[in-house]
C-alpha positions in Angstrom: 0.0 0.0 0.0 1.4 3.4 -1.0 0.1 7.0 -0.5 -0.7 7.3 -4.2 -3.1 3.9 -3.9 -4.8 5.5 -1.1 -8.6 6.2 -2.0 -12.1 6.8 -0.5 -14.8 3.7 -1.1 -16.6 4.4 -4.9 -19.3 6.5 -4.0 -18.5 7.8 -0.3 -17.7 11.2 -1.4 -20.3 13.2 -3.5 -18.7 15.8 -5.7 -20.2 19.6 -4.5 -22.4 21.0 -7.5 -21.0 24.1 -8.5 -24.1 26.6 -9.9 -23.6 29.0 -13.0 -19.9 27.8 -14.0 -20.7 26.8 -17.3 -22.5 24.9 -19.6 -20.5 21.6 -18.9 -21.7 22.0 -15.7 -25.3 20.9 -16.2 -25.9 23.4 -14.2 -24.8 26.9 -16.0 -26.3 29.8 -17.8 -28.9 30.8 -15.7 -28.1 28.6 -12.4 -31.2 26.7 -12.7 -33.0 30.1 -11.4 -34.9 30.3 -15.2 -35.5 33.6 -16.9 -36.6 36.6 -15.2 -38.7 37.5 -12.2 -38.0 38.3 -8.5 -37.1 34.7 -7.9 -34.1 34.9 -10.3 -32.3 37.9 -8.7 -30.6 37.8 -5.6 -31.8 39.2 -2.0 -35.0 37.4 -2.7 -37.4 36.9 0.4 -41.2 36.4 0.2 -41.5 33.3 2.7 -45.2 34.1 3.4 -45.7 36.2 0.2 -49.0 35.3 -1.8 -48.4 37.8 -4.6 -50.6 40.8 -3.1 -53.1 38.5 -1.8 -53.6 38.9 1.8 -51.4 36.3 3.3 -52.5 33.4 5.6 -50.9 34.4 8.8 -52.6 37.8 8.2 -55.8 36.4 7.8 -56.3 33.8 11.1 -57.3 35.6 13.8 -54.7 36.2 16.4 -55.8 35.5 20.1 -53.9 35.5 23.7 -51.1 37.9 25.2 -47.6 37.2 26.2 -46.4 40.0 29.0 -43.5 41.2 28.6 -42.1 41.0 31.9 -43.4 38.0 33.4 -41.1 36.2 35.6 -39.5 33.0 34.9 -39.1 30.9 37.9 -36.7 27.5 38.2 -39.0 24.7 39.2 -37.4 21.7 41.3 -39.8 19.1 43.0 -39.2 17.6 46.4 -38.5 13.9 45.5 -35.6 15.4 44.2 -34.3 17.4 47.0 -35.0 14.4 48.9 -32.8 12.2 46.5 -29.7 15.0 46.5 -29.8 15.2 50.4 -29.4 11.1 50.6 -26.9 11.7 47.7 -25.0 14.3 50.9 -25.3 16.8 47.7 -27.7 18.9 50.1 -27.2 19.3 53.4 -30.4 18.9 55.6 -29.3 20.3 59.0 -28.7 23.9 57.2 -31.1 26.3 55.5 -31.9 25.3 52.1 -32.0 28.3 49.9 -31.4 29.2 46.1 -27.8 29.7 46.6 -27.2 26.0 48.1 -29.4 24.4 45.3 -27.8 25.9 42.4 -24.3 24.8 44.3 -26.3 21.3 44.8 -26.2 21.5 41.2 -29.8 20.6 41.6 -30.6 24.0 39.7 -28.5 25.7 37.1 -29.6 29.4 37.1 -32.1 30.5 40.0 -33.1 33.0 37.3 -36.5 34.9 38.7 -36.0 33.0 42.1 -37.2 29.2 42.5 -40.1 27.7 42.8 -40.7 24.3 45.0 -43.6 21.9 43.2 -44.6 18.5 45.8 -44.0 15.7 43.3 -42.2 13.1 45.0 -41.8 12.3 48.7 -39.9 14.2 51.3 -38.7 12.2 54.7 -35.7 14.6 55.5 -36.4 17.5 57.8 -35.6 19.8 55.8 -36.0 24.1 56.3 -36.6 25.5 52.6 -36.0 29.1 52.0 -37.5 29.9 48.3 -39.2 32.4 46.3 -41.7 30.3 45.2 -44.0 27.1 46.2 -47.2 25.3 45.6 -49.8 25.0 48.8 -49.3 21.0 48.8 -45.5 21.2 48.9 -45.6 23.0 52.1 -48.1 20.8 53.2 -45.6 17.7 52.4 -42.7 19.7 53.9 -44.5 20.6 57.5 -45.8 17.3 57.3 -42.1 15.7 57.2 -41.4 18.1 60.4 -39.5 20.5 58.2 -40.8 24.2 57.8 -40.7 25.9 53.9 -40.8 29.9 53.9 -41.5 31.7 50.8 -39.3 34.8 50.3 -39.8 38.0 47.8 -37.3 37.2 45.0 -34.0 39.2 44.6 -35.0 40.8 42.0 -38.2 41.9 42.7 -36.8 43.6 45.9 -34.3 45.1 44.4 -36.8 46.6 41.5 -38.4 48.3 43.9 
């Protein structure tokens, strides 16, 4: 075997086809763009145009509202604060709050603060400091002998 033997398997690599260089190319003259028009020229963009007719997305009615500052909150359920503390990720003696969770690793950005949801089970006594929770996880965390406080988030208190 020498360099010059060295070659890919017939049909692994499909030769680019180069547009307008030619008529050997198969592909010259006008680039397969035909003759005229807006669609031949370049800088051509009508994604949703229907040539003056009124287009589609015009004509469905549009319903609902996003707000534009509506806060985004980091969701974590209890079965899996309960499966980092018997992982020793999350220590249950101290205060849990958004700081130690997103060190946990349990949370990557607190972002708008975070918010607690009860799916899962929680044995660990645990004391949850967060800016966010639903009535039945502080039901499940008072009911494990642990206490869950809900704080104003960060940035809401220091918006004001």
């Amino acid at each position: 075997m020498k360099l010059n033997e060295l070659s890919d398997n017939p049909g692994a690599a499909k030769k680019r086809m180069r547009v307008a260089r030619g008529p050997g190319s198969g592909k010259g003259k006008m680039g397969g763009r035909g003759i005229k028009g807006q669609k031949s020229r370049s800088g051509v963009a009508i994604k949703g145009y229907e040539g003056g007719q009124m287009p589609l997305y015009q004509r469905l009615p549009k319903r609902g509202f996003n707000k534009p500052n509506r806060k985004s909150y980091a969701v974590v359920n209890l079965g899996l604060i309960q499966k980092f503390i018997d992982a020793k990720k999350l220590d249950a003696g101290k205060a849990i709050d958004a700081e130690a969770l997103v060190a946990s690793g349990l949370v990557r950005r607190a972002l708008d603060g975070i918010r607690v949801l009860a799916k899962g089970d929680i044995t660990s006594k645990i004391d949850l400091h967060v800016a966010g929770a639903s009535k039945s996880a502080v039901e499940a965390v008072e009911k494990a002998g642990g206490s869950l406080t809900v704080t104003a988030p960060a940035a809401a208190a220091a918006a004001e």
